[in-house]
Backbone as ProteinMPNN parsed JSONL, in Angstrom:
{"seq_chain_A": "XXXXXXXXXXXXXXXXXXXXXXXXXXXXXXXXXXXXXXXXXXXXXXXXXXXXXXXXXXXXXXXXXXXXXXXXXXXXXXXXXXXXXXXXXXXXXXXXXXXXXXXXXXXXXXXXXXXXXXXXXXXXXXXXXXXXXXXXXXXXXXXXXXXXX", "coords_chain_A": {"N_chain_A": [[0.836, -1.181, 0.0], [0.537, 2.687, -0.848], [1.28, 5.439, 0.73], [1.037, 8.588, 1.28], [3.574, 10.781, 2.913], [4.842, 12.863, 3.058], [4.916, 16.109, 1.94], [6.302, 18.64, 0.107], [6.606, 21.172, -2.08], [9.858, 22.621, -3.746], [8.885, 25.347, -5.365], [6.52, 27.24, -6.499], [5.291, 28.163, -9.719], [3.434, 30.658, -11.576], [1.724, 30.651, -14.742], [0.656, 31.988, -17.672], [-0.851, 30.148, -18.812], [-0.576, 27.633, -17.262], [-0.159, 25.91, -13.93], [3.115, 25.592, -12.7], [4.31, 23.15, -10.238], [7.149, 22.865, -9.112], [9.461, 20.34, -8.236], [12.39, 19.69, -7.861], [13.872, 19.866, -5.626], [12.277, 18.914, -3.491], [10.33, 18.28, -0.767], [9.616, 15.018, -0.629], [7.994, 12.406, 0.056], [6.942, 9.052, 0.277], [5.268, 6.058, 1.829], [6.065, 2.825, 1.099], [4.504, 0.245, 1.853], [5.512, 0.414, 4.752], [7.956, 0.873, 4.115], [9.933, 4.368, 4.018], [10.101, 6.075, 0.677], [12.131, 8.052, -0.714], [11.5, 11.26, -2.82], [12.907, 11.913, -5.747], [14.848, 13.622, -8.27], [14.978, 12.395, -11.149], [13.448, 11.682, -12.951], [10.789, 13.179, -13.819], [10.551, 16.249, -13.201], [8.804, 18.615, -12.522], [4.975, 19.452, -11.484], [2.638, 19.918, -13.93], [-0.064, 21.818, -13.81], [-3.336, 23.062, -15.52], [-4.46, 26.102, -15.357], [-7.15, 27.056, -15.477], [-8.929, 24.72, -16.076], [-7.835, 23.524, -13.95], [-6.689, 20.5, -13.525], [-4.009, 18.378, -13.452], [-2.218, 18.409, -16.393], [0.02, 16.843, -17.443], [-0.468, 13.841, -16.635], [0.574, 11.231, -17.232], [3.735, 11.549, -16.759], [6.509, 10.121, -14.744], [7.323, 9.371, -11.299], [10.208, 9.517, -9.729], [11.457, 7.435, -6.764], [13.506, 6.978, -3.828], [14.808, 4.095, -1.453], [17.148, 3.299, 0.333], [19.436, 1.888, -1.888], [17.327, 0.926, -3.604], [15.082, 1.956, -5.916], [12.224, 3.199, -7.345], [9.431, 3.387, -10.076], [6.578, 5.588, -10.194], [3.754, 6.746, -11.627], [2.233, 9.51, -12.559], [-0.358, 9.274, -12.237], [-1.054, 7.196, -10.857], [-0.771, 8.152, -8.398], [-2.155, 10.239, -8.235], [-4.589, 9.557, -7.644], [-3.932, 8.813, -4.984], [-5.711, 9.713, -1.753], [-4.692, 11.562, -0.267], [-2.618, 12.545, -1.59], [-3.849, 14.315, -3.684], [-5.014, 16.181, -1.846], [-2.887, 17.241, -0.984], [-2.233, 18.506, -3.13], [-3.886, 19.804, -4.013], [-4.13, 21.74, -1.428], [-1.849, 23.099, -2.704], [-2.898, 24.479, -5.001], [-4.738, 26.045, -4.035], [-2.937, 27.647, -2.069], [-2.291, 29.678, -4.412], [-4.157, 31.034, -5.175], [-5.739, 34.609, -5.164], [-6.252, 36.301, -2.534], [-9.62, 36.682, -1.661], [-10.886, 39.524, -1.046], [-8.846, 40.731, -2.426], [-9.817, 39.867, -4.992], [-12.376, 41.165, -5.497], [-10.953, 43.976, -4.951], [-9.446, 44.564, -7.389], [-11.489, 44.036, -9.255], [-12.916, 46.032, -8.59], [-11.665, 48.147, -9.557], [-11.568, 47.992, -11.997], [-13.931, 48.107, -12.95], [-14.144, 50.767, -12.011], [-12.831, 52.269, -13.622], [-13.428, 52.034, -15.942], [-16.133, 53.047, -15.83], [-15.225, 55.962, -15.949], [-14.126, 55.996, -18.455], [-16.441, 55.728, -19.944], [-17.819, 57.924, -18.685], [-16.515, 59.525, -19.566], [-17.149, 59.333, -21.994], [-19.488, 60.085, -22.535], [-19.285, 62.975, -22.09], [-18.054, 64.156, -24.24], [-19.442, 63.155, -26.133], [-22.158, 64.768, -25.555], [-20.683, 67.164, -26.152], [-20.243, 67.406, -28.592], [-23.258, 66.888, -29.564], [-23.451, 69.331, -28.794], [-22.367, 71.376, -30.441], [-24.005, 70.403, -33.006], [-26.231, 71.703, -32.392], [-25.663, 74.15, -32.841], [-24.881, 74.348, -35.212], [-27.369, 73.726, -36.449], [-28.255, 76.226, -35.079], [-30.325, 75.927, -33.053], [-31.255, 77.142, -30.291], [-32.69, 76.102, -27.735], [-32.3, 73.474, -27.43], [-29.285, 74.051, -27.506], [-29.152, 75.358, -25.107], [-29.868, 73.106, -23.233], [-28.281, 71.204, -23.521], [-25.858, 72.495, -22.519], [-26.37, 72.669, -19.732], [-26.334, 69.909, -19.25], [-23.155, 69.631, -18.744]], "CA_chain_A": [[0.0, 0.0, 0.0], [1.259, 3.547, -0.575], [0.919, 6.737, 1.429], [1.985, 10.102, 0.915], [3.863, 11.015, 4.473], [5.154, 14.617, 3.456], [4.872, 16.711, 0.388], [6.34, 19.95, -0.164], [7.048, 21.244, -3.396], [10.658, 23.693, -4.051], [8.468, 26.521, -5.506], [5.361, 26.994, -7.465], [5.441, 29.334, -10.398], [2.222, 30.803, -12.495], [2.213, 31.352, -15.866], [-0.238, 32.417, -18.246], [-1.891, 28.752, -18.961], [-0.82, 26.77, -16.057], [0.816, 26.201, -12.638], [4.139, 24.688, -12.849], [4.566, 23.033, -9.141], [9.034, 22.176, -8.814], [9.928, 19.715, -7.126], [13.693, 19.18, -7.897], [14.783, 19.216, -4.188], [11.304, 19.077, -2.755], [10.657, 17.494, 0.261], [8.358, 14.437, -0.634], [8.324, 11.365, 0.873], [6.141, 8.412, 0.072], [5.839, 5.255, 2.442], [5.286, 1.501, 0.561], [4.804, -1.049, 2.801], [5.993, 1.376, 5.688], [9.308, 1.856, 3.604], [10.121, 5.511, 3.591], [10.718, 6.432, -0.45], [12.463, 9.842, -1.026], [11.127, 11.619, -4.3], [14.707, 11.874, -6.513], [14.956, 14.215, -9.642], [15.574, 11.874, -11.851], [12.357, 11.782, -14.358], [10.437, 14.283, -14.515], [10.77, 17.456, -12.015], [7.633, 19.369, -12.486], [3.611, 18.604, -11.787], [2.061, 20.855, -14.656], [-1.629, 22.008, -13.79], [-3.946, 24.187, -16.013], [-5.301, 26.946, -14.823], [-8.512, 26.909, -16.073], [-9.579, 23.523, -15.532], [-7.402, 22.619, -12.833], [-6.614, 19.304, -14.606], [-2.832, 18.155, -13.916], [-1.838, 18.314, -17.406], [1.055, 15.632, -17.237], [-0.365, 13.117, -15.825], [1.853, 10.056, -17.423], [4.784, 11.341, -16.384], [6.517, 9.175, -13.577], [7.978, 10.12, -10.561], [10.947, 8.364, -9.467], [11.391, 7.413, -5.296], [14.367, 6.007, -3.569], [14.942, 3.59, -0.748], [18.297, 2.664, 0.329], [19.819, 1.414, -3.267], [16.255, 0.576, -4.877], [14.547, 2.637, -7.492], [10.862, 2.839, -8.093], [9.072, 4.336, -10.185], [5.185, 5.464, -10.052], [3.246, 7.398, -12.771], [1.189, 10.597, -11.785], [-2.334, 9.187, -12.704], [-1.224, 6.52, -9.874], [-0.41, 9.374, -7.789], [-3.782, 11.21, -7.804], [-5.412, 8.202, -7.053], [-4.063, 8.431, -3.512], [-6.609, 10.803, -1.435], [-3.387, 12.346, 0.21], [-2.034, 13.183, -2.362], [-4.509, 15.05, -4.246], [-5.336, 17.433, -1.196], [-1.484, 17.844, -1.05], [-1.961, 19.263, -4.799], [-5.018, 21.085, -3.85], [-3.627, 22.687, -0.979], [-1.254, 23.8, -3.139], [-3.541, 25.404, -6.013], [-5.606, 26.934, -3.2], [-2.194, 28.678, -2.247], [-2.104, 30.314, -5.679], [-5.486, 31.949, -5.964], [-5.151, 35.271, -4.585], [-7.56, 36.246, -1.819], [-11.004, 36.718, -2.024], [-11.429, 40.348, -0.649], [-8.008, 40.933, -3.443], [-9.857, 39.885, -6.741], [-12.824, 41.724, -5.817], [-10.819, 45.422, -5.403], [-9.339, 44.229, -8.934], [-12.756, 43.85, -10.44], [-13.526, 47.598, -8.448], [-10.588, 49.156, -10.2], [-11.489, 47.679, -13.674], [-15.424, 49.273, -12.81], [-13.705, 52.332, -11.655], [-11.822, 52.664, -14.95], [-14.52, 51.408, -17.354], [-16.82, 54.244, -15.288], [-14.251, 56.806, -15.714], [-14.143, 56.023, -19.647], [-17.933, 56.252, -20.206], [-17.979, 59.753, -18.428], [-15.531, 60.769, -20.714], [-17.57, 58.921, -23.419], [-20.632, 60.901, -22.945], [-18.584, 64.617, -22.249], [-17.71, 64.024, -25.478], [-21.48, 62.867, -27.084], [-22.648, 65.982, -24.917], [-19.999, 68.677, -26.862], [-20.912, 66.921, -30.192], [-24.495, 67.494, -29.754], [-23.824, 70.792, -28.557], [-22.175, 71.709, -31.743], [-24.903, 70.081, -33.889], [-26.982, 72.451, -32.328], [-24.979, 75.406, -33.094], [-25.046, 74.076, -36.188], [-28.977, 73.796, -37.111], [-29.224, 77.284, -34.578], [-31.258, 75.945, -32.392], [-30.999, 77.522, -29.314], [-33.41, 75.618, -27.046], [-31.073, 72.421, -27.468], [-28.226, 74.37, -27.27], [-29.275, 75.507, -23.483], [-30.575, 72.282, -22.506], [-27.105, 70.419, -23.231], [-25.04, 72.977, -21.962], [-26.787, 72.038, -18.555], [-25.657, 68.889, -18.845], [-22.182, 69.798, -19.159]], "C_chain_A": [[0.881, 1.245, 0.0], [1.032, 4.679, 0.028], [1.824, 7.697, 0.942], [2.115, 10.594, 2.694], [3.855, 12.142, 4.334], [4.97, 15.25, 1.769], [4.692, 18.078, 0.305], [7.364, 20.896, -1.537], [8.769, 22.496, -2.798], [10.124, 24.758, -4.238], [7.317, 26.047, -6.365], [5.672, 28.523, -8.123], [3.712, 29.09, -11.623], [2.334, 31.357, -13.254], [0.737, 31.094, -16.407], [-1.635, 31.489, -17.952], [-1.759, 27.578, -17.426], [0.215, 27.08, -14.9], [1.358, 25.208, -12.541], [4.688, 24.389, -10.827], [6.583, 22.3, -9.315], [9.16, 21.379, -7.769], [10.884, 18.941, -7.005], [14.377, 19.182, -6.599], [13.14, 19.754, -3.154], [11.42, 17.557, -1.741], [9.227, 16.398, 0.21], [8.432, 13.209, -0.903], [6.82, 10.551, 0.48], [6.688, 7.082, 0.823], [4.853, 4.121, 1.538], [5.505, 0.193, 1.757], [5.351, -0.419, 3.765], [7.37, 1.341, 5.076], [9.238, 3.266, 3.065], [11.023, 5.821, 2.518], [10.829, 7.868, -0.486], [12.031, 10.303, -2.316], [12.819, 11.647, -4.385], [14.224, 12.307, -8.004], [15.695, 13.443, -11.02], [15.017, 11.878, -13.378], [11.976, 12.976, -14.705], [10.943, 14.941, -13.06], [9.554, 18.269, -11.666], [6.007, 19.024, -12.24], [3.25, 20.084, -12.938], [0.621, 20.916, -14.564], [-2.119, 23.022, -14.796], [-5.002, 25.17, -15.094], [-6.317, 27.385, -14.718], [-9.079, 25.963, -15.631], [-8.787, 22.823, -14.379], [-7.006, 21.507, -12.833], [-4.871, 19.114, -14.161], [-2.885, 17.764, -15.4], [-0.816, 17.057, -17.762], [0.985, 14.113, -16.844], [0.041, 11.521, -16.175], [3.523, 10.365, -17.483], [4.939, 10.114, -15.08], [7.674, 9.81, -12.925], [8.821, 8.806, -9.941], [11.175, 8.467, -7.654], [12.965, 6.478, -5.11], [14.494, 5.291, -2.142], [15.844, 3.05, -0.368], [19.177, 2.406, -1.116], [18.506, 1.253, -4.092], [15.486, 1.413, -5.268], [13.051, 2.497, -7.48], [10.467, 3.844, -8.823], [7.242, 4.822, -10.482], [4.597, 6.742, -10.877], [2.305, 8.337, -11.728], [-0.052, 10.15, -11.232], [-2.057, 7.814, -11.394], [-1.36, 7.294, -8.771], [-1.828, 9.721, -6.915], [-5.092, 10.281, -7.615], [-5.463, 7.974, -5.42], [-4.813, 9.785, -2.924], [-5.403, 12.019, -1.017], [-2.93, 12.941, -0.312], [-2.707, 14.562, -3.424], [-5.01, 16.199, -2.599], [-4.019, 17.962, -1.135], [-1.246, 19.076, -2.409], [-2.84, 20.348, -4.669], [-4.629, 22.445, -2.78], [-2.298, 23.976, -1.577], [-1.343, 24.772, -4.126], [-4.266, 25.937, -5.189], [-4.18, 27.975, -2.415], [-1.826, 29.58, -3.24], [-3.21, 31.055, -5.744], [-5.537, 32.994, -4.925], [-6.861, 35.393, -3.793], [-8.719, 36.61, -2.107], [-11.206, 37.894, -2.338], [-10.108, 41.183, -2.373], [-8.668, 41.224, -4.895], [-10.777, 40.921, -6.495], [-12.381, 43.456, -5.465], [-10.055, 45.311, -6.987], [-10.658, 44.767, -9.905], [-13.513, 45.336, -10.071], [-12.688, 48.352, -9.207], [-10.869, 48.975, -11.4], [-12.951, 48.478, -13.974], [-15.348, 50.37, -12.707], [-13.723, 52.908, -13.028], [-12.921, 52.442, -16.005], [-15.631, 52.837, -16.637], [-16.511, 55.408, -15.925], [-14.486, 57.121, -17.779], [-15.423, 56.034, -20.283], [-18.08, 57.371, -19.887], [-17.438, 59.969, -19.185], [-16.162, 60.733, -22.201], [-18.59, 60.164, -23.843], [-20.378, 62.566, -22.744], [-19.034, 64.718, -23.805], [-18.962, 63.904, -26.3], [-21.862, 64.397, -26.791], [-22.186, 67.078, -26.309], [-20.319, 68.474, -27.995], [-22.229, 67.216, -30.836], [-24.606, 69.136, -29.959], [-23.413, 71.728, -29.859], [-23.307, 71.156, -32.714], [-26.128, 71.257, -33.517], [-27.072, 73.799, -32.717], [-24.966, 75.462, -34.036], [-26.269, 74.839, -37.21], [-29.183, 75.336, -36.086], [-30.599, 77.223, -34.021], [-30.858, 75.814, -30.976], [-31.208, 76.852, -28.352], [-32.53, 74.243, -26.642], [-29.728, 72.999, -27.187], [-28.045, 74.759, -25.541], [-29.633, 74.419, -22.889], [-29.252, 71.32, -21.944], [-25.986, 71.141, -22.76], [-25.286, 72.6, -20.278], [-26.265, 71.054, -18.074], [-24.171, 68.609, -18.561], [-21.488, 69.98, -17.212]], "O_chain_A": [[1.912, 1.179, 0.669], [-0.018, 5.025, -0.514], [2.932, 7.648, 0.406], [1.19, 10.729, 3.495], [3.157, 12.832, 5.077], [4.934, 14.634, 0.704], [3.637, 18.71, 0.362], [8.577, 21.073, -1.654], [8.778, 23.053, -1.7], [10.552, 25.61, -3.46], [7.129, 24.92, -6.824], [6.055, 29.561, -7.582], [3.166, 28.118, -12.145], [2.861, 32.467, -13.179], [-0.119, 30.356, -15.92], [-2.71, 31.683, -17.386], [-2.641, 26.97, -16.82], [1.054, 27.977, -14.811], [0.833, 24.108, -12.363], [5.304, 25.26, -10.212], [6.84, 21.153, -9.681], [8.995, 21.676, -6.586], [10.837, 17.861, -6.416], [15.415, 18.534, -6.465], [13.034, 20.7, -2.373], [12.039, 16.494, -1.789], [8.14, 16.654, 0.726], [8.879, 12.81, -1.978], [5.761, 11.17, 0.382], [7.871, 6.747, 0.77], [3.653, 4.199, 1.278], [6.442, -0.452, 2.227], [6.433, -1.002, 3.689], [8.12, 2.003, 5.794], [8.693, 3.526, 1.992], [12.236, 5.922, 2.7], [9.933, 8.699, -0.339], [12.3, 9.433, -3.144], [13.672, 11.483, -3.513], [13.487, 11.656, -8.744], [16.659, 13.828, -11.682], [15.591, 11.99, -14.461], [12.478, 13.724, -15.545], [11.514, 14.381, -12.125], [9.358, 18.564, -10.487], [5.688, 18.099, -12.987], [3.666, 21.198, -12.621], [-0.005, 20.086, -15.223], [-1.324, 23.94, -14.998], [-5.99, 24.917, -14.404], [-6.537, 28.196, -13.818], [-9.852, 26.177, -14.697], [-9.083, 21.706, -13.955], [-6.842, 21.244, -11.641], [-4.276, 20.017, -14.749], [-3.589, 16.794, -15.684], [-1.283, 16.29, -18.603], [1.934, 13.336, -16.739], [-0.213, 10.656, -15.337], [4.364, 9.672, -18.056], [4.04, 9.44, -14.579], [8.601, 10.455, -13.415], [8.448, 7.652, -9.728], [11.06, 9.601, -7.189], [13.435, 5.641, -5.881], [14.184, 6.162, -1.328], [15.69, 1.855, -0.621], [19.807, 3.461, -1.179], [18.607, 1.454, -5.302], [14.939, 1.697, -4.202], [12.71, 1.328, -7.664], [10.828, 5.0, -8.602], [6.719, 3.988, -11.22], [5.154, 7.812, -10.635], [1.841, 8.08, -10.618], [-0.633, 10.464, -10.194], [-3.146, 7.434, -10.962], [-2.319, 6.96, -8.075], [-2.3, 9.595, -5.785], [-6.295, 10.511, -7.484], [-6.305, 7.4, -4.73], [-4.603, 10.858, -3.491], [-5.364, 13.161, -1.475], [-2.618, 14.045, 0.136], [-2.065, 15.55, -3.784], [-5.446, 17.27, -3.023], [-3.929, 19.186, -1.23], [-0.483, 20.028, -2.57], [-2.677, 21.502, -5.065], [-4.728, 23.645, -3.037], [-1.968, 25.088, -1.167], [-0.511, 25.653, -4.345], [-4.79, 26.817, -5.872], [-4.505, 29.145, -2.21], [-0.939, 30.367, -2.912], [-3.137, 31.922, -6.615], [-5.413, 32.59, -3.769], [-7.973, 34.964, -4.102], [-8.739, 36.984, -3.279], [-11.618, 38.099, -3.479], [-10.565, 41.993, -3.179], [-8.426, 42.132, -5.689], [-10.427, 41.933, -7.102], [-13.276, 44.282, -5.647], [-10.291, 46.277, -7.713], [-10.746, 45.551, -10.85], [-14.379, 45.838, -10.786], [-13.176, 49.431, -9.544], [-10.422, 49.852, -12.139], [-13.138, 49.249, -14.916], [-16.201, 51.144, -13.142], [-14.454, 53.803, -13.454], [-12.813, 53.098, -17.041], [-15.705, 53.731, -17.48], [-17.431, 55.986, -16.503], [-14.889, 58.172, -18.278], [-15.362, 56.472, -21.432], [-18.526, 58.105, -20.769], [-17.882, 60.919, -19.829], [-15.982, 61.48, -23.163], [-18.621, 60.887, -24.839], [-21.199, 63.362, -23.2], [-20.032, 65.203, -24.337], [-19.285, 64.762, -27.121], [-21.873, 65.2, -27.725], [-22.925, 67.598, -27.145], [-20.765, 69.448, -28.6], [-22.464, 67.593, -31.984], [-25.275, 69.876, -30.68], [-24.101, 72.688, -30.205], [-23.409, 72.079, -33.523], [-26.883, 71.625, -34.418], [-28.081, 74.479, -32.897], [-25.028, 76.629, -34.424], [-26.305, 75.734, -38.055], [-30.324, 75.778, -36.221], [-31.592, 77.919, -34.23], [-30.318, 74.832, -30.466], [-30.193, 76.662, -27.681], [-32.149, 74.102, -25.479], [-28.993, 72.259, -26.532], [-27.043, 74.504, -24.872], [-29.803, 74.644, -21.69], [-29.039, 70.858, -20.823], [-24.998, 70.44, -22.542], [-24.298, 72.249, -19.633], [-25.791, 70.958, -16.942], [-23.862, 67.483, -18.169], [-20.296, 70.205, -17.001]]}, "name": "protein", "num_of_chains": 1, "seq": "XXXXXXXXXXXXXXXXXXXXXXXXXXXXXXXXXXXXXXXXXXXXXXXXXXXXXXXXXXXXXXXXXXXXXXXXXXXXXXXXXXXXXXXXXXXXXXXXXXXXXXXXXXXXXXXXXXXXXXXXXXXXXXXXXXXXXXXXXXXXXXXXXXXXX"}
């Protein structure tokens, strides 16, 4: 049987499409049969998730373990099979998503700004009219949108 004892990646980095978790001198320990296997950079190095669907992307790579002199080696998609292991992964994409109270002054600054560029939209409609009015000499329009101004 295998367990996941410890599991802590080197770094996590986010890029556009996904989140590349490192774990070339990560600290992650798997016990078979109560033998404690060390992860060892030998195969692959990286878990690759998408960011979007959350999906490890990779998942036939194989991760290699060591035990005294012997070698194993165990494929992702075995991996995320163990419950342990998948909250180990989760806890680690739930460290990546920035806080709650974070996205939404984001999404106030992008309302701010999108606000900000409609006032300026309709200044602009406003002085346009107001010249069309100046235009045709009609006064009555010409005082109504200066108001608005």
């Amino acid at each position: 049987m295998v367990h996941v004892k410890n599991f802590r990646p080197t770094s996590i980095k986010i890029c556009m499409k996904y989140i590349l978790v490192n774990l070339r001198n990560a600290l992650f320990i798997i016990s078979i049969q109560g033998a404690p296997y060390q992860f060892i950079p030998i195969a692959e190095k990286e878990i690759k998730i998408n960011r979007s669907t959350f999906q490890v992307e990779n998942r036939r790579m194989l991760f290699a373990f060591q035990h005294n002199s012997s070698v194993i080696y165990i494929k992702m998609e075995d991996l995320l099979k163990l419950p342990r292991f998948r909250e180990k992964v989760n806890a680690v994409l739930r460290s990546t998503e920035p806080p709650r109270n974070q996205t939404l002054t984001r999404h106030k600054q992008s309302n701010y700004s999108i606000d900000l560029v409609i006032d300026e939209l309709e200044q602009l409609n406003i002085k346009r009219l107001i010249d069309q009015a100046l235009d045709h000499r009609d006064e009555k329009a010409f005082r109504e949108l200066l108001r608005l101004l």
